[in-house]
C-alpha positions in Angstrom: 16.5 -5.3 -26.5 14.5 -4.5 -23.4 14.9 -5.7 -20.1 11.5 -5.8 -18.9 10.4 -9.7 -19.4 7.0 -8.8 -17.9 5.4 -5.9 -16.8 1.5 -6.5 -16.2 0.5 -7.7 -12.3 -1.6 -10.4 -11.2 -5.1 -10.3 -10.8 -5.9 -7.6 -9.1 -9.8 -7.1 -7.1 -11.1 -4.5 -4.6 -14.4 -5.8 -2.9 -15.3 -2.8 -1.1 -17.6 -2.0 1.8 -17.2 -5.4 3.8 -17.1 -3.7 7.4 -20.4 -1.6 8.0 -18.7 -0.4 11.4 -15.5 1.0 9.4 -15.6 4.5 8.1 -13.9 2.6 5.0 -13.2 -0.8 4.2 -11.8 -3.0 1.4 -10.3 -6.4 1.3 -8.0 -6.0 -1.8 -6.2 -9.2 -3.8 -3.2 -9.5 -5.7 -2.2 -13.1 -7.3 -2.8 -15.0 -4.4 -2.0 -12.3 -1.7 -5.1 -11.3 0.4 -5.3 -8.1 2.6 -8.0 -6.8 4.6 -7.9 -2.8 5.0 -10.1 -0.7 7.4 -10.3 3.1 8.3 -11.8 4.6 11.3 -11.7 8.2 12.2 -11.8 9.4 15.3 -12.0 13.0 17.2 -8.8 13.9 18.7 -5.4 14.2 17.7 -1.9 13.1 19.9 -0.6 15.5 22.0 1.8 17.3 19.6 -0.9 18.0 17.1 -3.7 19.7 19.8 -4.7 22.9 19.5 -3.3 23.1 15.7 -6.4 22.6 13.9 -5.2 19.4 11.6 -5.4 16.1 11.7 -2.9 12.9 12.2 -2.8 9.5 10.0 -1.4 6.2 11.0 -1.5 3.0 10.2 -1.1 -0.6 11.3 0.4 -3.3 9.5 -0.6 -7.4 11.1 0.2 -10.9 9.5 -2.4 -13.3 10.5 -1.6 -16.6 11.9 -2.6 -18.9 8.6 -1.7 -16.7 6.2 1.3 -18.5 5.4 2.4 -21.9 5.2 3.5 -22.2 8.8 1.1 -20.8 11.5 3.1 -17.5 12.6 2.5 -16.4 16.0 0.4 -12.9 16.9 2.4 -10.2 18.2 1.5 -9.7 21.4 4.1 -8.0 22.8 4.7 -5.9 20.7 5.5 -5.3 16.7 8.5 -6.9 15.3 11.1 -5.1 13.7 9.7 -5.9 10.4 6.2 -5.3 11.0 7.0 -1.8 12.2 8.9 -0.9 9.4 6.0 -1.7 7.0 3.2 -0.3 8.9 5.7 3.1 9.0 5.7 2.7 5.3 2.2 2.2 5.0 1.5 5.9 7.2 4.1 7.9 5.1 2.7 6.6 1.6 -1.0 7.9 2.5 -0.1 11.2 4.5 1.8 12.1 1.2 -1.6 12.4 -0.3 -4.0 14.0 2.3 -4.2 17.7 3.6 -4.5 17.2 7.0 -5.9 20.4 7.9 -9.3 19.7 5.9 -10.1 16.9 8.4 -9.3 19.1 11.6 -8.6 17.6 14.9 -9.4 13.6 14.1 -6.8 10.8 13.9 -7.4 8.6 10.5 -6.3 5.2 11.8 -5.7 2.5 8.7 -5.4 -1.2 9.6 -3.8 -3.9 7.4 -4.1 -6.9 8.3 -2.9 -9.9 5.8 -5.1 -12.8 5.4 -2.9 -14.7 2.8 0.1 -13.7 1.8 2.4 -14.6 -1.5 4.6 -11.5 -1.8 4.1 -7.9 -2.2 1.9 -7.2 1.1 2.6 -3.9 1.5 2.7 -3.2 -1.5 -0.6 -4.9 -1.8 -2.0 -3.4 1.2 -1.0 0.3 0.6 -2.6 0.4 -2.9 -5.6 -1.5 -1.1 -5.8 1.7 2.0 -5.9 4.2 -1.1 -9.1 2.2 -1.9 -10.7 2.2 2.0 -8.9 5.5 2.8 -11.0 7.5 -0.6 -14.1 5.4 0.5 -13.5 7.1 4.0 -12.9 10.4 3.2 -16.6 10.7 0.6 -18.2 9.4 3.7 -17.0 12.0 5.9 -18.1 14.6 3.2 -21.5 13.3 3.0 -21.6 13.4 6.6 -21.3 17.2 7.0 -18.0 16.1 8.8 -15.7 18.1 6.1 -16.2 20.1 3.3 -13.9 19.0 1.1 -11.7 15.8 0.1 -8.1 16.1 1.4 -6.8 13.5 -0.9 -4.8 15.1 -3.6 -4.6 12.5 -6.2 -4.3 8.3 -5.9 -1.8 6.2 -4.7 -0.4 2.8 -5.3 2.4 0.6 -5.2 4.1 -2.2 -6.5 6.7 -4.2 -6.3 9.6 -5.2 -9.2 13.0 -7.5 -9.5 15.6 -8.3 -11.3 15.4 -12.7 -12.3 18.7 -14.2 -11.8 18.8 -13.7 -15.5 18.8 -10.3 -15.2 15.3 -9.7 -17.1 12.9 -7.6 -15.0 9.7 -8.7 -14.1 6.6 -6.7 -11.6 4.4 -7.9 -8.9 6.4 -10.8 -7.4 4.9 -13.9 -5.7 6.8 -15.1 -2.8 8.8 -17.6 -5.2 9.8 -14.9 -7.0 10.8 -12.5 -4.5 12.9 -15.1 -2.6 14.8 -15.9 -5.3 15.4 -12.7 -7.4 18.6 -10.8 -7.9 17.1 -7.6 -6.7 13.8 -7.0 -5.0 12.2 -3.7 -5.3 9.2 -1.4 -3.9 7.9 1.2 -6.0 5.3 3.7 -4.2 3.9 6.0 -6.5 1.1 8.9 -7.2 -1.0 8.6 -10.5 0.6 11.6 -11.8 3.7 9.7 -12.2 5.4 11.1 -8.9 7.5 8.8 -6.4 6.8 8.9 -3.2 9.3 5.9 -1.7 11.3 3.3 -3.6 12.7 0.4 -1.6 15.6 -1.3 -3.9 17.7 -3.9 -2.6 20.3 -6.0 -3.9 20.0 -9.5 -2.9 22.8 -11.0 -5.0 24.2 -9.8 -7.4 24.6 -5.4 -8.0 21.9 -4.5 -10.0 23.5 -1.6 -12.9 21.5 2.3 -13.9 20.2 0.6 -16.6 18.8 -2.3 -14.6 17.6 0.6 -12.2 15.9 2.4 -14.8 14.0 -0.3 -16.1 12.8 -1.2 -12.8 11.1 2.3 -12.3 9.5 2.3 -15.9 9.0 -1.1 -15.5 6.5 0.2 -12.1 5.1 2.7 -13.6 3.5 0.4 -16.4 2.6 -1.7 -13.6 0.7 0.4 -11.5 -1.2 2.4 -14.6 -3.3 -0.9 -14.6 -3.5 -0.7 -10.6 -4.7 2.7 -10.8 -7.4 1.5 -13.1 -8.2 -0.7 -11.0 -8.8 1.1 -8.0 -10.6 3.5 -9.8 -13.1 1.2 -11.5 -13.6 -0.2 -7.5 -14.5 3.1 -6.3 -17.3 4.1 -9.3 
C-alpha cells in the first residue's frame, strides 16, 4: 500500500516579462502563494572573483508586509536569521546550474520578494528564478553579451510532509506545513539529480521508508513543475 496520499501541486502559473527594466522577470504562483522574481546583471564581480574571468550569482530573499495575515515589518536592519538562510538557499540552488565563466566578469543578482504567502516560498520562489533567471540568460545571448547559455539543465523545487497520519502528501499550504509530522524541501534538476533536501522532523521520527517516499513522492511533483516552467518559457 503506498504512502503517498497525494503527489500533484497546486496550481501552478508563470506570468513572465512583468519588469521591462529587469534583465528577467516573472511573478510565479503556487496555491495561493505569490512570488515576484527579478534578475539584473551587472558588470563587475566582488573582490575575490576579479581578475578570474567568471562571474558571481546571488540572490535575495524579502517577505512583504501584507503578505500574510498579520502586517510583518520590513527588514531594515538587516535580514533575519530566517530570511538569510532562504535567500542562501535560493543562491546555491541556481549556481548549481550555471557555468560561471560563460558570463565573465558580471554579478547575476536574483530577487524574491513574496507578495502572498501560504507555504512553500522558497520553494516557490526558487523554481520561479529558474523561470526569470533562463529568461535572463536568452537576453544576454541575443544581446551579443555571451555566446552561449550557461545554464546546464532546469531547476525546481518543492516541498513534501509526512500528515500526522503518516500518509505523504507535496506542495504544502501553510495549514499543512504547520501541522505535519515532517516538513520537507526537495531541490532538484530535471534530470532527476538533487541538489539540497531540507527534512525535518516536527513531531514524530519519520522512518527510510517514509524518507523514501518523500523523495519519489518530489520527484513526481516537480515533473509537472518542470512542465510548467517549460511551457512558460516557449
Amino acid at each position: 500500500m503506498s504512502l503517498i496520499e497525494r503527489f500533484s501541486p497546486r496550481n501552478i502559473k508563470y506570468t513572465i516579462n512583468t519588469n521591462p527594466y529587469a534583465k528577467g522577470s516573472v511573478i510565479v504562483e503556487c496555491g495561493n502563494t505569490k512570488v515576484y522574481v527579478t534578475v539584473t546583471v551587472d558588470d563587475g564581480v566582488p573582490p575575490f572573483l576579479k581578475g578570474k574571468g567568471e562571474g558571481w550569482l546571488t540572490a535575495e530573499y524579502s517577505m512583504l508586509p501584507s503578505a500574510t495575515h498579520s502586517r510583518n515589518k520590513r527588514e531594515r536592519n538587516g535580514a533575519s536569521g530566517r530570511t538569510q538562510e532562504i535567500q542562501r538557499l535560493i543562491g546555491r540552488s541556481l549556481r548549481s546550474i550555471i557555468d560561471l565563466k560563460k558570463i565573465g566578469e558580471r554579478t547575476v543578482q536574483i530577487d524574491c520578494d513574496v507578495m502572498v504567502a501560504d507555504g512553500g516560498t522558497r520553494t516557490t520562489s526558487i523554481s520561479g528564478a529558474y523561470v526569470a533567471l533562463e529568461i535572463a540568460m536568452r537576453k544576454l545571448i541575443a544581446e551579443g553579451a555571451i555566446k552561449e547559455n550557461p545554464l546546464s539543465e532546469q531547476l525546481a523545487a518543492i516541498s513534501v510532509g509526512v500528515t500526522k497520519t503518516g500518509k505523504i502528501i507535496a506542495d504544502l499550504n501553510y495549514e499543512e506545513d504547520s501541522s505535519c509530522e515532517t516538513d520537507m524541501n526537495v531541490v532538484m534538476t530535471k534530470s532527476g539529480k538533487f541538489v539540497e533536501v531540507q527534512g525535518t522532523a516536527e513531531g514524530h521520527p519519520f522512518s527510510h521508508e517514509q524518507l523514501m517516499a518523500l523523495l519519489d513522492c518530489a520527484k513526481t511533483c516537480l515533473d509537472t513543475v518542470f512542465a510548467k516552467q517549460t511551457e512558460a518559457l516557449k
